[in-house]
C-alpha positions in Angstrom: 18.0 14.5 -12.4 19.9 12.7 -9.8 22.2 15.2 -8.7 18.7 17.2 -8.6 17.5 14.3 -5.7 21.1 14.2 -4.3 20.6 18.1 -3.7 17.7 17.7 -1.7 19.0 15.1 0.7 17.7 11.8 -1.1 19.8 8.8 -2.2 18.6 7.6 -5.8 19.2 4.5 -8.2 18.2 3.7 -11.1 16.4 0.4 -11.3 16.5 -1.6 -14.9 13.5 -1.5 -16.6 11.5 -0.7 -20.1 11.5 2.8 -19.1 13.7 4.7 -16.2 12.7 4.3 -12.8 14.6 6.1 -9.8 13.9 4.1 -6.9 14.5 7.3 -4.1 15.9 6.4 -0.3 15.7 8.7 2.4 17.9 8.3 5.4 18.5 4.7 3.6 14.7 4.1 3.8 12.9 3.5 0.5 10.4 6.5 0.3 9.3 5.8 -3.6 10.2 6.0 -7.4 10.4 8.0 -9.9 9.1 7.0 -13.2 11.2 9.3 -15.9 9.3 10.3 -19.3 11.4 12.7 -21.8 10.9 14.7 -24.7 12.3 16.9 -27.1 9.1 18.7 -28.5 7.6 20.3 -25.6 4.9 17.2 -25.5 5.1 13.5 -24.1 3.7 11.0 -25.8 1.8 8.2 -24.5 -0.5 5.3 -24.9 -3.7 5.6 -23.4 -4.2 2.2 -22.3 -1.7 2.4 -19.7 -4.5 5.0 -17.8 -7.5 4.1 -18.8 -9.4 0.8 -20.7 -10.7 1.6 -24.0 -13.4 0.0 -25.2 -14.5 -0.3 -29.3 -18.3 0.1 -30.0 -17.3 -0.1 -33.8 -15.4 2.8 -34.8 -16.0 4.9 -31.7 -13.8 5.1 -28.8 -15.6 4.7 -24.9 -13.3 5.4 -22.2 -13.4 3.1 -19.2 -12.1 2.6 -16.0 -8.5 3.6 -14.5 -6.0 1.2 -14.8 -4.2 0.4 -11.7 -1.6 2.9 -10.4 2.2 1.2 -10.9 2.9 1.9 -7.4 2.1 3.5 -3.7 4.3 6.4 -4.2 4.2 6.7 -8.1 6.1 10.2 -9.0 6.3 10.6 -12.6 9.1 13.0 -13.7 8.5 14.8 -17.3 11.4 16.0 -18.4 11.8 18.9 -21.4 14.8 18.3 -23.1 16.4 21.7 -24.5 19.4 23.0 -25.4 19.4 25.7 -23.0 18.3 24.1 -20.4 16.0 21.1 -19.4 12.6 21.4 -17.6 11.4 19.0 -15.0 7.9 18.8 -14.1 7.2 16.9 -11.2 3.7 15.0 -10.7 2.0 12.3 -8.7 0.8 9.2 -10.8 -2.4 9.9 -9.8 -2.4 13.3 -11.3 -0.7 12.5 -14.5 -3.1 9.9 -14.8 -6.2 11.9 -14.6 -4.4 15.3 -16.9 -3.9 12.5 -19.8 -7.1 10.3 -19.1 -9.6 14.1 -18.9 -7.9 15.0 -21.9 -8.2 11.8 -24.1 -12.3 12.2 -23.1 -12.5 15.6 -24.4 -10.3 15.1 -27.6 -12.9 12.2 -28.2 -15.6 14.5 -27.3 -15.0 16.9 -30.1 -15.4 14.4 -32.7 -18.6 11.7 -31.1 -16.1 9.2 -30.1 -14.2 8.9 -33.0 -11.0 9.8 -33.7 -10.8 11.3 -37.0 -7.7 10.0 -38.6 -7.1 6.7 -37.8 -10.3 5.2 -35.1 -8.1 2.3 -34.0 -5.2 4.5 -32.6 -4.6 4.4 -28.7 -1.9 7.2 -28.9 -1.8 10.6 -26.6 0.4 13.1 -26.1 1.0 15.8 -23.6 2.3 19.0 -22.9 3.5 21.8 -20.7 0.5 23.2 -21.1 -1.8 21.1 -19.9 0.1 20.8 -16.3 -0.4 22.2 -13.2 1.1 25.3 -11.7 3.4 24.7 -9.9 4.5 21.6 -11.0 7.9 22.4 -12.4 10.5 21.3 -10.1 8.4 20.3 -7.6 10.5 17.6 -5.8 9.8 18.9 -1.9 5.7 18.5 -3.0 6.6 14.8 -4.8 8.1 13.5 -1.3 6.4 15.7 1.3 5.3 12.9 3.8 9.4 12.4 4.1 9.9 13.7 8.3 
């Protein structure tokens, strides 16, 4: 993925963290990060909490407001890890954000709020599927206001 940004004329390092950030410079001006998510199964797996608030009305699920978004220019980079090649999708925060939160309301839907096996859980997942078109390998759309 960083010889992907160095391709395109951007400077990127990785910051330490819990999960991999790219911070991305641009004619040595910081123009935003990268926030790397990979899996090996074709689906990313997540916790809704870091979208959304969840709130308990005793075993039912009600989903809240949005959380914050991490930063200004938030890209989030889901990678598909294959043998034959990997697959990078390429979305705002902000859109990742709402794909995960949309879908969380209408798994909850289907079953009055409950999830039916274990209520409690705050788990998600993700996939290929449920992106955008377009959104593989979209790197010039991630950092268009760049000029």
């Amino acid at each position: 993925m960083l010889a992907d940004l160095r391709c395109r004329g951007f400077e990127p390092t990785i910051e330490e963290g819990r999960s991999p950030v790219i911070v991305v410079h641009h004619a040595g001006r910081r123009v935003g990060t990268v926030h790397v998510k990979s899996a090996k199964r074709g689906s990313w797996q997540f916790t809704i909490t870091r979208f959304c608030e969840i709130r308990f009305e005793g075993e039912r699920q009600v989903v809240g407001p949005f959380r914050p978004l991490p930063s200004e220019a938030g890209i989030c980079a889901l990678v598909e890890l294959d043998s034959d090649g990997n697959r990078i999708f390429i979305l705002r925060w902000k859109e990742l954000r709402d794909i995960v939160v949309d879908d969380y309301r209408s798994y909850l839907a289907r079953f009055g709020g409950r999830r039916p096996r274990k209520w409690d859980s705050l788990h998600c997942a993700i996939g290929p599927g449920h992106l955008p078109p377009g959104s593989e390998g979209a790197w010039s759309a991630a950092f268009a206001p760049i000029g």
